[in-house]
C-alpha positions as CSV (number, residue, x, y, z in Angstrom):
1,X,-2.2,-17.9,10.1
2,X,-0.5,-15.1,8.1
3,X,-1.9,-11.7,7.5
4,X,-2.8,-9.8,4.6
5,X,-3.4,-5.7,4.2
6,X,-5.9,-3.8,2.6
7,X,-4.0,-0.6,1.1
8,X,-5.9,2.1,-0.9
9,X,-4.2,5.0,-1.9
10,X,-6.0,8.1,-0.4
11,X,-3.8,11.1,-1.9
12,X,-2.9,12.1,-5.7
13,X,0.8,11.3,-6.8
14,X,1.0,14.4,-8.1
15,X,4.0,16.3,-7.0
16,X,5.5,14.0,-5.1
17,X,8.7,12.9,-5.5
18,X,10.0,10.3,-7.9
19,X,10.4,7.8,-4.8
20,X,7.2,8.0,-3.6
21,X,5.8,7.6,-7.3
22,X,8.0,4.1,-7.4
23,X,6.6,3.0,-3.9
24,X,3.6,3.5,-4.6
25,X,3.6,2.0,-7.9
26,X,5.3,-1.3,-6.1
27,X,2.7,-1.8,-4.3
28,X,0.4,-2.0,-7.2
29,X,-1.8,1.5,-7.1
30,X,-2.2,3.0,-10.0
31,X,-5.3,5.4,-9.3
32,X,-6.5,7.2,-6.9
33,X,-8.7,5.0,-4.5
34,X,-7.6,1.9,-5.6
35,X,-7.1,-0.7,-3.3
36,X,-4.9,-4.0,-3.5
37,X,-4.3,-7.1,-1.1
38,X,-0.5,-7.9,-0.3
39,X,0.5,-10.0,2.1
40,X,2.3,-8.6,5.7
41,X,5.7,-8.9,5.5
42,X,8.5,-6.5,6.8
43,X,9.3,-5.4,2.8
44,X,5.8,-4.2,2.5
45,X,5.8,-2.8,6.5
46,X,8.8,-0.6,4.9
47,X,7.3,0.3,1.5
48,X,3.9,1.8,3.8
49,X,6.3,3.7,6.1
50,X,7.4,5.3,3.4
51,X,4.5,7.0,2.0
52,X,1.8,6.9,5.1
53,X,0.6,9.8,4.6
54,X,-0.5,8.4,1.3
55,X,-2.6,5.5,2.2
56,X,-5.4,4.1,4.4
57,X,-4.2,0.6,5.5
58,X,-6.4,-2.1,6.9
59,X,-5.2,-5.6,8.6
60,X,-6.9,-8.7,8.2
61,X,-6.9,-12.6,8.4
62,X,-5.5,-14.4,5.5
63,X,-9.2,-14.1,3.2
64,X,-7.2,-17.4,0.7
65,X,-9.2,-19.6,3.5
């Protein structure tokens, strides 16, 4: 059974720097509070490491069953 996250972005983009803003944007937040559905996979794992301090990050079952 795979895994899927939760992610909602928490904190504005503002001021950060241009990675951040690409990450963020990667993962498919465009607004604050926003939350989206991806599935677990190391690429993602990386992409929330990056900005942390950014997000809230729930894990779940897979919800496609």
């Amino acid at each position: 059974m795979s895994k899927v996250l939760r992610i909602t972005l928490k904190k504005s983009m503002i001021g950060r720097p241009e990675k951040h803003r690409r990450v963020i944007q990667s993962l498919g937040l465009r607004r604050l509070n926003k939350t989206v559905v991806v599935q677990d996979t190391p690429t993602v794992r990386g992409m929330i490491r990056k900005v942390s301090h950014m997000l809230a990050v729930e894990e779940k079952a897979d919800e496609t069953q």
